[in-house]
N, C-alpha and C positions, 0 to 999 in steps of 0.2 A: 661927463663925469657920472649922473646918472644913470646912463648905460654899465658901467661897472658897479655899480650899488645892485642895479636888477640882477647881472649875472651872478654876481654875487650870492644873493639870496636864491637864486635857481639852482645854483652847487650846492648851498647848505641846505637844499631842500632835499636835492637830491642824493645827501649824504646819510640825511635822516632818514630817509626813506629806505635806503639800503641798511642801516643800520636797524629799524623795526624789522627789515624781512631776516638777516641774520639771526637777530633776538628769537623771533617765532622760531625758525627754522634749531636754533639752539633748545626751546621749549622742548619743542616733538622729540626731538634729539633725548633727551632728561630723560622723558619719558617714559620712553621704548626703554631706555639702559633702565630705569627703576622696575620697570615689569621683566625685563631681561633678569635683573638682581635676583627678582622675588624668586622665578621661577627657579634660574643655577641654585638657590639655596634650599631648594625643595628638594633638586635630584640630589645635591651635596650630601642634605642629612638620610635619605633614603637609599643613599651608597654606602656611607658611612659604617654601617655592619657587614656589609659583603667587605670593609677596606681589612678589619679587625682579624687577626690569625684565627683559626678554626683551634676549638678549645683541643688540650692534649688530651688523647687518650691512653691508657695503659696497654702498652703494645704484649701481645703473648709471648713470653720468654721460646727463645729457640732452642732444643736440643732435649738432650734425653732426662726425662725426670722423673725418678723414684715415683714406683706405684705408695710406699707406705706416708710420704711425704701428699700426696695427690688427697687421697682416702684416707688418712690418719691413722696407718698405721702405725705401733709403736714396736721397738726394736726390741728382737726377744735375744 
């Protein structure tokens, strides 16, 4: 019967053991994704004005346009 109480405790040993290496392994894990975060949110805001429409400008009307209208001519 004592032989099943030792393996016993060798599985639970060997359950915890694996469970502290997951945990670490989940830590580094954290990490990397927090410094991952920092960084996407740096290119984010620094994209952020290239995302934004380019301001309107007032486009040159097309076609033919009175000289007196142009140079303030008034109509005689």
């Amino acid at each position: 019967m004592s032989v099943y109480v030792v393996r016993a405790f060798i599985q639970q040993r060997d359950v915890l053991s694996a469970n502290e290496a997951i945990l670490k392994r989940l830590a580094e894990i954290d990490k990397t994704l927090l410094q991952h975060n920092a960084a996407l949110r740096d290119i984010y805001q620094k994209l952020l004005p290239l995302l934004q429409p380019p301001p309107e400008k007032p486009r040159p009307k097309i076609g033919f346009h009175e000289r007196r209208a142009r140079y303030g001519f008034k109509r005689i």
